[in-house]
C-alpha positions as CSV (number, residue, x, y, z in Angstrom):
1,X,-41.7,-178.3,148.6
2,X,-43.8,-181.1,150.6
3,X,-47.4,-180.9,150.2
4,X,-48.7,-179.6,153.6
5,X,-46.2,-176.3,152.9
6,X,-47.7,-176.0,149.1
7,X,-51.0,-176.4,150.7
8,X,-50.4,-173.2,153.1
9,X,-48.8,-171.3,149.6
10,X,-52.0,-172.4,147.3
11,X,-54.4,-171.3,150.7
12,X,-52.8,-167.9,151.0
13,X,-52.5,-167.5,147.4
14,X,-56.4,-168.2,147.4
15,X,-56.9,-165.8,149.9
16,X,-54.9,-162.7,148.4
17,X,-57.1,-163.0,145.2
18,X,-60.3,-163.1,146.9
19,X,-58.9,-160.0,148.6
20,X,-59.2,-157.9,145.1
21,X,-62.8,-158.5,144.9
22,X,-63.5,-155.3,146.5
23,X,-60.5,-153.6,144.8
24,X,-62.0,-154.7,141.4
25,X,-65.5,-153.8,142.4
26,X,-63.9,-150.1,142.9
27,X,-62.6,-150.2,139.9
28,X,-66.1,-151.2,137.8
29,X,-68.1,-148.4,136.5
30,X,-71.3,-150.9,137.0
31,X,-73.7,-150.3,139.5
32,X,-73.5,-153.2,142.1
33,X,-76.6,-155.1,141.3
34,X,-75.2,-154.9,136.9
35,X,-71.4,-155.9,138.3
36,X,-72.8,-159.3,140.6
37,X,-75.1,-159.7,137.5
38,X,-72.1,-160.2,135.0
39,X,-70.0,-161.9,137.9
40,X,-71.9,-164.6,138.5
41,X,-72.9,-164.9,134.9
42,X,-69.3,-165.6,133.9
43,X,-68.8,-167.7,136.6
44,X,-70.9,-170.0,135.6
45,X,-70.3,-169.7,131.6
46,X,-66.4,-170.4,132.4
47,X,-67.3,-173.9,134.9
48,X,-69.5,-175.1,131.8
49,X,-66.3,-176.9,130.8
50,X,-66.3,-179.2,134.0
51,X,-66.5,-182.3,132.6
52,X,-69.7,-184.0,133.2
53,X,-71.3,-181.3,135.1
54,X,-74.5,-182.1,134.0
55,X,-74.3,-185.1,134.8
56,X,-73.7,-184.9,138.3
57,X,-75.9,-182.2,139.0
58,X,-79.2,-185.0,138.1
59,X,-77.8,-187.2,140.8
60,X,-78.4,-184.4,143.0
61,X,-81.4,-184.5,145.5
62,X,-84.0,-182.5,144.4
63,X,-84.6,-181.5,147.9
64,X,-80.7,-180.5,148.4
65,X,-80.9,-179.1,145.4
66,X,-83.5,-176.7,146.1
67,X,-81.3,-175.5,149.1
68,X,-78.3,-174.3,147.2
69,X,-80.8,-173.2,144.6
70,X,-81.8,-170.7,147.8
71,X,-78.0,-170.1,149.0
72,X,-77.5,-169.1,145.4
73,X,-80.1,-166.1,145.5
74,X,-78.9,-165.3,149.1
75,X,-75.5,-164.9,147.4
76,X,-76.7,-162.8,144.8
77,X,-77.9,-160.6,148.0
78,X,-74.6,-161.0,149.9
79,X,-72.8,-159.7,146.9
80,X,-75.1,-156.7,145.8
81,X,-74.5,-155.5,149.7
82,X,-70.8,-155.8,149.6
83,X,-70.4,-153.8,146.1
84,X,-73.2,-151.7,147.0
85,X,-70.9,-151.2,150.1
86,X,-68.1,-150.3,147.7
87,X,-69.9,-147.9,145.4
88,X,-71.5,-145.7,148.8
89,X,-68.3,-146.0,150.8
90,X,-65.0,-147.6,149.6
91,X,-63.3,-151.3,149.4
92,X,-61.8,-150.5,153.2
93,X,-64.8,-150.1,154.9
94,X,-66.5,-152.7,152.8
95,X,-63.7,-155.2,153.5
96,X,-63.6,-154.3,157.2
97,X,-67.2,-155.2,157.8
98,X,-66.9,-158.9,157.0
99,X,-64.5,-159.1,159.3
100,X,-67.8,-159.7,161.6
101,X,-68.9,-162.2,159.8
102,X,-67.6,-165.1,162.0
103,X,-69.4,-163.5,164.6
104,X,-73.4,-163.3,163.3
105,X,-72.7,-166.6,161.8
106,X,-71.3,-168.0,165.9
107,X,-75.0,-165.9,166.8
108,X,-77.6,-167.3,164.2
109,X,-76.2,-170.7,164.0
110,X,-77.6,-171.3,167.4
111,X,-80.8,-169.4,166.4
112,X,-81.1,-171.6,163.1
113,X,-80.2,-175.1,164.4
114,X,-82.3,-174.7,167.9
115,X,-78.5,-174.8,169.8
116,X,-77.0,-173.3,173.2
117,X,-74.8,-170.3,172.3
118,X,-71.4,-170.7,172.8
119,X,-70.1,-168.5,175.9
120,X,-66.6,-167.7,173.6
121,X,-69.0,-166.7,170.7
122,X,-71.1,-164.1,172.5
123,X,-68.2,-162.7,174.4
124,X,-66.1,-162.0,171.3
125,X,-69.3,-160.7,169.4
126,X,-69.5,-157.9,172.2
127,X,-65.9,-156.9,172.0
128,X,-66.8,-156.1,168.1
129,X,-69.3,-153.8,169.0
130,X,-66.3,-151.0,170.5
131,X,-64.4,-151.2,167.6
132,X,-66.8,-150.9,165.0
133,X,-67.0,-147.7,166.9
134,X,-63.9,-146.5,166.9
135,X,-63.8,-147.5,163.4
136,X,-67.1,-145.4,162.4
137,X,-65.9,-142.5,164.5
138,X,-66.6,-139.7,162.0
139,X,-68.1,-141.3,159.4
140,X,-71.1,-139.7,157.8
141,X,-73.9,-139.8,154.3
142,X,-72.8,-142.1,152.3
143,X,-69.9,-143.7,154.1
144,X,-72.2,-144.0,156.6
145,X,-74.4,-145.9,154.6
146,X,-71.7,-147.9,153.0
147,X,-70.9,-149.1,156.3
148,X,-74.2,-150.6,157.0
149,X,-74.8,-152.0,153.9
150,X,-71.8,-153.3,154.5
151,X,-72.7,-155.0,158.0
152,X,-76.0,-156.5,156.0
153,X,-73.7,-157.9,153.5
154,X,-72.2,-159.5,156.1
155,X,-75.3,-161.1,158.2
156,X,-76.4,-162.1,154.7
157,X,-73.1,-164.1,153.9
158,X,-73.5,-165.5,157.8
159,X,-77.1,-167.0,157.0
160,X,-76.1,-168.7,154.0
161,X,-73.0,-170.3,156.0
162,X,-74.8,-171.7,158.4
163,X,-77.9,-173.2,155.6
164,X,-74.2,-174.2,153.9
165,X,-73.7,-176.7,156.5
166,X,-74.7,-179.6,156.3
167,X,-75.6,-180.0,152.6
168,X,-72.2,-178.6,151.4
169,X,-70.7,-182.3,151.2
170,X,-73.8,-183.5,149.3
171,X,-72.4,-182.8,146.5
172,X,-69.6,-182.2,144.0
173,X,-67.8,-178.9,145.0
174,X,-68.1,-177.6,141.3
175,X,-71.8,-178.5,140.8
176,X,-72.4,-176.8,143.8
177,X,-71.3,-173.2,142.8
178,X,-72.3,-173.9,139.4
179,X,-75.8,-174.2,141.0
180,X,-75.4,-171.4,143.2
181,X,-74.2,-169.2,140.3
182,X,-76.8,-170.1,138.3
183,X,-79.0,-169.7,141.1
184,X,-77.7,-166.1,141.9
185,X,-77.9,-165.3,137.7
186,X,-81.7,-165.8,137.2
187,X,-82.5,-164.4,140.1
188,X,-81.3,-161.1,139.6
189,X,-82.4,-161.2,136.2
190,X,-86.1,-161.9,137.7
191,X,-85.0,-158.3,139.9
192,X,-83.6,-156.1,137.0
193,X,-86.5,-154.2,136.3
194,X,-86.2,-153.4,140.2
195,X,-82.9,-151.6,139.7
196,X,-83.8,-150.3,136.5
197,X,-86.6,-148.6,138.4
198,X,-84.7,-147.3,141.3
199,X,-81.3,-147.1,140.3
200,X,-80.5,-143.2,138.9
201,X,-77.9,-145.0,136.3
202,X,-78.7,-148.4,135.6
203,X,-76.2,-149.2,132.8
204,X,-75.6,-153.2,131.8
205,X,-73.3,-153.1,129.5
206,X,-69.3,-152.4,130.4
207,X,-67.2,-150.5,129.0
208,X,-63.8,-151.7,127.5
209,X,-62.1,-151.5,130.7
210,X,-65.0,-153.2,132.6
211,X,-64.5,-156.0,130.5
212,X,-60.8,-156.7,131.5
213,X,-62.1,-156.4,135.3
214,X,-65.1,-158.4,135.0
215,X,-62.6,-161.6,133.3
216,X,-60.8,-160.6,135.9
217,X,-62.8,-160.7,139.1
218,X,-64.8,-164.3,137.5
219,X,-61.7,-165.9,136.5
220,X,-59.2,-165.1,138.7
221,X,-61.1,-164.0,141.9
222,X,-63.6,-166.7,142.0
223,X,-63.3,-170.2,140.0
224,X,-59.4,-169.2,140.3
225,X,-59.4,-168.9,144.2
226,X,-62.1,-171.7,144.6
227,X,-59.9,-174.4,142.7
228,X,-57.0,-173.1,144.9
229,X,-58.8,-173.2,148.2
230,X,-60.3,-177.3,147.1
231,X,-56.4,-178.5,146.9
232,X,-55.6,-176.5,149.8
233,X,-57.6,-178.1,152.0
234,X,-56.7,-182.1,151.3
235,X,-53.8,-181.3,153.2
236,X,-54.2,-178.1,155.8
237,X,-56.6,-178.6,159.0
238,X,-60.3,-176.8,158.6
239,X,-58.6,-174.5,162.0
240,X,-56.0,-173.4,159.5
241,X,-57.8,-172.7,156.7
242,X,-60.4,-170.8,158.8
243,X,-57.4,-168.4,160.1
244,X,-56.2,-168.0,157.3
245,X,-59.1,-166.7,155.3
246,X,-59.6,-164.4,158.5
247,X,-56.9,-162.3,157.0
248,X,-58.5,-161.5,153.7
249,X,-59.4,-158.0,154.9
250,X,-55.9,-157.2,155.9
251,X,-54.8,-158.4,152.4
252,X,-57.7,-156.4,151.0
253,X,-57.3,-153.3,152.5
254,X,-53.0,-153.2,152.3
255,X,-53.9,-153.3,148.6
256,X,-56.8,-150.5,149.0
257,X,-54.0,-148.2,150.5
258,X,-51.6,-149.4,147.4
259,X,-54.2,-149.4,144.5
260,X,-56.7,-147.2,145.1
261,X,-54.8,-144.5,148.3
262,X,-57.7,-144.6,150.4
263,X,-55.8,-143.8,152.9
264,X,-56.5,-140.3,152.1
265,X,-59.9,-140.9,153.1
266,X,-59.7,-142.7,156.1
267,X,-59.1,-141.4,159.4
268,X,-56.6,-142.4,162.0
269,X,-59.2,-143.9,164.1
270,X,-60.3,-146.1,161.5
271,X,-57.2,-147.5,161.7
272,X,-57.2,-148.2,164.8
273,X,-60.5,-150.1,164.5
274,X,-59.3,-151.9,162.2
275,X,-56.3,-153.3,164.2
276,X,-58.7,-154.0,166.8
277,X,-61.3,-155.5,164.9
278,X,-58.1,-157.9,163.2
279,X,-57.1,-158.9,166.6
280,X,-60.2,-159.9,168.1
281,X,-60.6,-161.8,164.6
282,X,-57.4,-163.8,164.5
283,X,-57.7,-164.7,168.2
284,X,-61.0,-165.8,168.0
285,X,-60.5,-169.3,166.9
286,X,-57.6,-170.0,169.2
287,X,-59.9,-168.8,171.8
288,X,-62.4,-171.1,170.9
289,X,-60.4,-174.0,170.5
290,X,-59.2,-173.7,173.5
291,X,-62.4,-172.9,175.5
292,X,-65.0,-174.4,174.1
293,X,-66.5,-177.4,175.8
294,X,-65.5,-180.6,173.7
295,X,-68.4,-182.5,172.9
């Protein structure tokens, strides 16, 4: 096997464990803010073993540095939504609402860097807006709520793309999300006494099972994937890559239907959303290739 073709194996294979994020969130008996707590905490214990980590995070800028310091807590909130997403709704309908995130991040990028918007990026943001309600159609309480915790998941993980870009290649890949991790860690142990406060059961420590998910979902699902993705992308174009992570939430939700039959709580016309919503997302970056003014 040459390398480009391994490349486009390791980038899918990347892709399909990221997809059981939500499945394993499910699957956690933790709250969402206790689950992100223990995620990233892991995360971060298990890239401890980089060698000379520490070293190459003091050759960071401390001004760079302060900016993934603030991606890491908007992180924290990204991931809190999209479990909190879970727990109200299910791993469909959380999966199915960062499919828009290509499109807040195409309508605050503009916004945050002072740009013209892009004429392909508005008109594929409105197309959104018809079959997120199709795909809503009959929702109601907590699904309801699910989904829009779900959409702010997604605006969240948009904002903290855009602040990605630019400082992203100042430094090491791993110090980064060791960073961000970190980040992500003490800042939701700053917020506990929040969701002890608020939250009805606010449980920290998992069960036997939890445990086996939680290696899980910070091995596998994150440094795993992330490792995966870095290889991956020596060799396959950023277009590729960008497609090709566009079809997490059809990995993710085929294995919702599998794992966890939610099918049996999902209408037809969710469905159909969804096919929508997948269409207008894998066509998007051909369309904007092709139509966007070269500069």
């Amino acid at each position: 096997m040459n390398k480009v073709r391994r490349s486009y194996l390791l980038l899918h294979l990347s892709v399909i464990f990221w997809s059981f994020t939500a499945i394993l969130g499910d699957l956690i008996s933790l709250s969402a803010p206790v689950l992100v707590w223990w995620r990233v905490a892991l995360t971060a214990l298990i890239l401890l073993v980089w060698p000379r980590l520490f070293s190459l995070i003091k050759e960071i800028d401390r001004a760079i540095l302060k900016k993934y310091v603030l991606i890491g807590v908007l992180i924290a909130m990204h991931w809190v939504c999209f479990y909190g997403s879970v727990k109200l709704a299910n791993a469909s309908i959380a999966l199915i609402t960062m499919s828009t995130t290509a499109f807040f991040t195409a309508l605050l990028e503009p916004a945050v860097f002072r740009t013209k918007a892009n004429k392909v990026d508005i008109g594929m943001s409105l197309l959104i807006i018809p079959a997120m309600i199709l795909t809503t159609s009959g929702f109601q309480g907590d699904m309801m709520t699910g989904f829009w915790v779900g959409i702010l998941s997604s605006v969240i993980l948009a904002y903290f793309t855009v602040l990605n870009r630019g400082v992203i290649d100042e430094a090491s890949p791993v110090c980064v999300t060791f960073i961000e991790m970190t980040s992500a860690w003490i800042f939701l142990s700053i917020c506990s006494p929040l969701a002890f406060i608020f939250l009805d059961h606010f449980i920290i420590a998992p069960t036997f099972m939890d445990w086996g998910y939680l290696l899980v979902l910070a091995g596998l699902c994150t440094v795993l994937p992330f490792i995966l993705h870095l290889i991956a992308m020596k060799h396959v174009s950023a277009f590729t890559t960008n497609l090709v992570i566009n079809l997490e939430p059809i990995y993710g939700i085929v294995l919702a239907i599998i794992i966890l039959k939610e099918h049996k709580e999902l209408s037809l016309q969710f469905y159909l959303g969804v096919a929508l919503i997948i269409c207008i997302v894998m066509a998007y970056p051909v369309l904007k290739s092709r139509y966007s003014p070269k500069t």
